[in-house]
C-alpha positions as CSV (number, residue, x, y, z in Angstrom):
1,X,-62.8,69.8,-43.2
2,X,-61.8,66.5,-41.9
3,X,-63.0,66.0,-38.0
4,X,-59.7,65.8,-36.0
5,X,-58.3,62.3,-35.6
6,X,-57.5,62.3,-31.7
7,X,-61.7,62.8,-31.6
8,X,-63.1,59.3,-30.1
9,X,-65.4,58.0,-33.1
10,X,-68.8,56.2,-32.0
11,X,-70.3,53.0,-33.5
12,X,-74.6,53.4,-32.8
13,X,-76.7,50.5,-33.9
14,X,-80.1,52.0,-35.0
15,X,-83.5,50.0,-33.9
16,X,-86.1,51.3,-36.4
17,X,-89.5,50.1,-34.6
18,X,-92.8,49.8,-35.7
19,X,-95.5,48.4,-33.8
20,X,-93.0,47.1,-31.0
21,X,-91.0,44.9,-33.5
22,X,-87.6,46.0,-35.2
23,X,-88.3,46.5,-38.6
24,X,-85.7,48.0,-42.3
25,X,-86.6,48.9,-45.1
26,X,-84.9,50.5,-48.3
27,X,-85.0,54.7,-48.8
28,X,-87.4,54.8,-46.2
29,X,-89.5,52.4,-47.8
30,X,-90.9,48.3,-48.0
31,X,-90.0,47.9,-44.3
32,X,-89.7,44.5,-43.1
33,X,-89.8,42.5,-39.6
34,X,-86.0,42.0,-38.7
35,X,-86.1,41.3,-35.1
36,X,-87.1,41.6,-31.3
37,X,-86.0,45.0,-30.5
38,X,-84.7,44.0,-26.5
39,X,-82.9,40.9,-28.0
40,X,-80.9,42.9,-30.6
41,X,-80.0,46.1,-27.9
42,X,-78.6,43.4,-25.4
43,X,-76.6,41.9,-28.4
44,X,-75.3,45.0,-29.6
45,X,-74.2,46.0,-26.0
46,X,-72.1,43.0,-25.6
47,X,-70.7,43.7,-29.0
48,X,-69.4,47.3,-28.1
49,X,-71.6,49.4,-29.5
50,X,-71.2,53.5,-27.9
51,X,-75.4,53.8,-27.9
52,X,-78.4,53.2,-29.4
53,X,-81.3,54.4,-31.0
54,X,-85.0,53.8,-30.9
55,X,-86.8,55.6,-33.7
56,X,-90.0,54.6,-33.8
57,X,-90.7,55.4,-37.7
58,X,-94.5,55.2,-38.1
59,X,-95.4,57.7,-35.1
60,X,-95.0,60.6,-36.9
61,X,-97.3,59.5,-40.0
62,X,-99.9,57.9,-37.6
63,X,-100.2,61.0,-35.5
64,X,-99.4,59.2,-32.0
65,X,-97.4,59.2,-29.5
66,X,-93.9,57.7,-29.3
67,X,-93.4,53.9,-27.9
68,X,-92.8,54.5,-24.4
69,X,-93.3,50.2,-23.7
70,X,-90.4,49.4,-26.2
71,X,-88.1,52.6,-24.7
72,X,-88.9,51.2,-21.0
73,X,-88.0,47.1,-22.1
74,X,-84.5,48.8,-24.0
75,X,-83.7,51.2,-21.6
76,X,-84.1,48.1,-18.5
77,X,-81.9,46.1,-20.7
78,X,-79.0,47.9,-21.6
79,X,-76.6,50.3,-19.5
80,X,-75.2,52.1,-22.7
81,X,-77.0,55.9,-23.6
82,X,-79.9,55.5,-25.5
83,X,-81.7,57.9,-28.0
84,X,-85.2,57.9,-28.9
85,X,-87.2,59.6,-31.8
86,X,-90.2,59.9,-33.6
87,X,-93.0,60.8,-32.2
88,X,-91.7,63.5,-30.5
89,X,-93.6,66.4,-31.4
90,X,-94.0,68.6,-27.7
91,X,-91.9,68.7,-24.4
92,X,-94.7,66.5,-22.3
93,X,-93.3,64.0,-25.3
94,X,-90.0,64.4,-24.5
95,X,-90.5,64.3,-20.6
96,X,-92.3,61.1,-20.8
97,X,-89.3,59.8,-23.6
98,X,-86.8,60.7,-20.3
99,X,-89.1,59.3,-18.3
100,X,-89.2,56.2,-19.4
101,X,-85.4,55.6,-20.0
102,X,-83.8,58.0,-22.8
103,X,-81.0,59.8,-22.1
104,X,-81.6,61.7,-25.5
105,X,-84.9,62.6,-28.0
106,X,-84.6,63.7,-31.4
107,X,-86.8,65.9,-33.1
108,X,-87.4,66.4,-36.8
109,X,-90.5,67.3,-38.3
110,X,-91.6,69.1,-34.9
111,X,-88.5,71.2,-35.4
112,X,-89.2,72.1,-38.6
113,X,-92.7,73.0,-37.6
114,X,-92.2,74.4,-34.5
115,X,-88.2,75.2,-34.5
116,X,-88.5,76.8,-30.8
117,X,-88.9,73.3,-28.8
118,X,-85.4,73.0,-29.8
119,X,-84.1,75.6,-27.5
120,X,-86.9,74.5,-25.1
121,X,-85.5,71.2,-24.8
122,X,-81.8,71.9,-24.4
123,X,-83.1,74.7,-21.8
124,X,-85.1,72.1,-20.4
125,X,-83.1,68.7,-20.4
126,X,-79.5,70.5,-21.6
127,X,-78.1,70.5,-25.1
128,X,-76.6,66.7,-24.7
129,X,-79.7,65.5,-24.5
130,X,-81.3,67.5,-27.5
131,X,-80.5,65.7,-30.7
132,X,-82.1,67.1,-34.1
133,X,-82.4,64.8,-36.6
134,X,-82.2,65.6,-40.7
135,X,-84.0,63.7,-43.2
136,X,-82.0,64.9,-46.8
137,X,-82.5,63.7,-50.3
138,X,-79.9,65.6,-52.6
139,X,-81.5,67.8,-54.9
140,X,-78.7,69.0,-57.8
141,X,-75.7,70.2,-56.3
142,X,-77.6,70.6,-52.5
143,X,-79.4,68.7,-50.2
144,X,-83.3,69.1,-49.2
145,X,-84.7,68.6,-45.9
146,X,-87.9,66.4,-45.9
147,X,-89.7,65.4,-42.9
148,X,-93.1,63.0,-41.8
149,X,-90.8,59.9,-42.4
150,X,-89.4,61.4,-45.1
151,X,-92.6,61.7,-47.0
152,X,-93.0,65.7,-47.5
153,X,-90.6,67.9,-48.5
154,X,-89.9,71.0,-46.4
155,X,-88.5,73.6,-48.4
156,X,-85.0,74.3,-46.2
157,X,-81.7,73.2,-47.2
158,X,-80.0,71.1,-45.1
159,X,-76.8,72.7,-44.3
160,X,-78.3,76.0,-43.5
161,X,-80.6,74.1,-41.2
162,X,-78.2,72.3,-39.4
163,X,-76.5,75.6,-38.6
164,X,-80.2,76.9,-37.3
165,X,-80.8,74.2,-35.2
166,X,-77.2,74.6,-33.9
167,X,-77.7,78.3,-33.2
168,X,-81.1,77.3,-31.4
169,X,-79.1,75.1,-28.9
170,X,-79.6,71.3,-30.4
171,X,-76.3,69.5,-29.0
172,X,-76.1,67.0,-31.8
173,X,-76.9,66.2,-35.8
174,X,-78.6,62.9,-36.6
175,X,-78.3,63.0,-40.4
176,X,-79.8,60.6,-42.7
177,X,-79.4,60.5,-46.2
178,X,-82.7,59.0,-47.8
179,X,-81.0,58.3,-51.2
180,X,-78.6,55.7,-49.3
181,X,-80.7,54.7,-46.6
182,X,-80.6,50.9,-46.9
183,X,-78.8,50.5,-50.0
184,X,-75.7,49.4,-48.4
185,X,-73.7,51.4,-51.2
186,X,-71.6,53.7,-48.2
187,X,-72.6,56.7,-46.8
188,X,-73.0,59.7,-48.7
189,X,-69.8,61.5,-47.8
190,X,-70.3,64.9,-49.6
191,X,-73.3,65.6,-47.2
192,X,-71.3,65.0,-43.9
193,X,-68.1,66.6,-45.6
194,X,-70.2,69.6,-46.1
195,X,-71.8,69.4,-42.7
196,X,-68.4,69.2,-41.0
197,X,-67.3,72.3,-42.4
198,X,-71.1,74.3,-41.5
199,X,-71.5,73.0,-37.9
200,X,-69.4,73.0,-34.2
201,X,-71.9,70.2,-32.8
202,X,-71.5,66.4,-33.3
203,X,-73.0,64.6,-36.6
204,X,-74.2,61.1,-36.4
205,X,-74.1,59.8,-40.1
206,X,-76.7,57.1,-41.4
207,X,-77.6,55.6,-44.3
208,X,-76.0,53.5,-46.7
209,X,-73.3,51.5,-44.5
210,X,-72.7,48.1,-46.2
211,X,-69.1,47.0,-45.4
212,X,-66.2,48.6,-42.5
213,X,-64.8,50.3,-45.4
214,X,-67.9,52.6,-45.6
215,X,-67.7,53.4,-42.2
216,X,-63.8,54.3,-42.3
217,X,-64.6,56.7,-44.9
218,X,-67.5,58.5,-43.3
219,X,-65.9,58.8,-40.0
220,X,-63.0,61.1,-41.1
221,X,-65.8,64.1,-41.3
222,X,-68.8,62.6,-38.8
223,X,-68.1,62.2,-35.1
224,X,-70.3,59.0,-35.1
225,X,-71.8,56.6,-37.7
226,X,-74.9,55.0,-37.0
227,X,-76.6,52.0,-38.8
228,X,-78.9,49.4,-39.1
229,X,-79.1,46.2,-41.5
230,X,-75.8,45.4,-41.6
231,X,-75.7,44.7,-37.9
232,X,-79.6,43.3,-37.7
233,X,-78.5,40.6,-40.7
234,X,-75.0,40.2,-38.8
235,X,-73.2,41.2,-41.8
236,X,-70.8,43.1,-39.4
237,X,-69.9,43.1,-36.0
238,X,-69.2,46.0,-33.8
239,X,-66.3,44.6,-32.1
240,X,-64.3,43.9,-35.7
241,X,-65.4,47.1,-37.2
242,X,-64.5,49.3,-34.0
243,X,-60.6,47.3,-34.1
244,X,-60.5,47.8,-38.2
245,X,-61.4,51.6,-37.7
246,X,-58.7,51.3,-35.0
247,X,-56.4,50.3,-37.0
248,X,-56.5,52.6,-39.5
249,X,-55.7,55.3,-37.3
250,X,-58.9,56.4,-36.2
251,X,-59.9,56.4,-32.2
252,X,-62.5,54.4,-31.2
253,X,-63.7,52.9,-27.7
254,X,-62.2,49.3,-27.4
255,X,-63.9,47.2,-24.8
């Protein structure tokens, strides 16, 4: 089911830090240095982007705590919402995420271990601010759900997991599909198609964008479409692609 078309669509640039520098790499793999991660929020603010996200993608795997420096630098910087993930594995992480400037936190592989802090944290902070993110690699005709940075596989399908998490009070999907992630080949549409037609709450879809078109297609089933690379390598910018998506008659936020 397509999302309706008088929905206002969101544009979110995606910092992926590691070690307090912006780093990409390709299916969740090879990253590589690609920027200062304050320089590149204040440029995508001036640009138009809706948010942002901080995911800070070696927390998890390291067993530490998220980067609260790099949220407090980005958060001072920038006067657009701002998500933050990975890491997040308790409430006290989550408190000191708000704490230090997020107006969301995402939660994946402490969902999947621990699926109550999802209704802890949207009792807690509210459902807006409780964002669940998916890791999925498609596995036949469905989609697996695989968490620690993508590096274990955790036996749930993603669909019926998405409408968990909804029914556990998470305000928002941030899906990611590991077989595009980085491969600027477009989004992969089927998985936010099908997610469209399971779930009430927003979907933020990333991985794969690589031109507008990608994003135009994506956007007629996800409420937002987040990305990386394309915007780090200024292959795209936010203010073209938000007036391109305009024009072809979907709504977006035109500064």
């Amino acid at each position: 089911m397509m999302r309706p078309v008088n929905i206002v669509r969101r544009i979110i640039p995606c910092l992926d830090v590691d070690a307090n520098v912006v780093v990409k790499g390709v299916n969740f793999e090879g990253l590589r240095v690609v920027g200062d991660p304050v320089e590149l929020a204040g440029r995508y603010e001036e640009e138009g982007a809706d948010e942002l996200f901080l995911l800070d993608v070696t927390a998890t795997i390291q067993g530490r705590a998220t980067f609260l420096k790099t949220v407090r630098d980005v958060a001072s910087a920038i006067n657009i919402p701002l998500g933050v993930g990975g890491g997040i594995r308790s409430v006290a992480d989550a408190d000191a995420a708000f704490k230090a400037g997020a107006d969301k936190v995402s939660v994946n592989t402490a969902a999947v271990k621990d699926p109550g802090i999802v209704s802890t944290l949207a009792r807690e902070y509210g459902s807006q601010s409780t964002v669940v993110a998916i890791d999925a690699r498609k596995a036949g005709s469905a989609w697996s759900v695989f968490i620690m940075s993508g590096k274990v596989n955790a036996g749930l399908n993603a669909i019926e997991w998405a409408r968990t998490v909804e029914e556990l009070g998470a305000g928002e999907l941030l899906v990611t599909s590991i077989d595009t992630d980085g491969t600027r080949s477009g989004y992969d549409v089927d998985l936010y198609r099908e997610l469209s037609n399971a779930v009430n709450i927003p979907v933020i879809a990333s991985g794969g964008a690589g031109e507008p078109r990608h994003f135009l297609e994506v956007l007629k089933y996800a409420d937002a479409a987040l990305a990386a690379s394309v915007f780090h390598m200024g292959i795209i910018n936010i203010m073209k692609l938000k007036a391109y998506i305009n024009e072809a008659g979907i709504r977006v936020r035109l500064y």
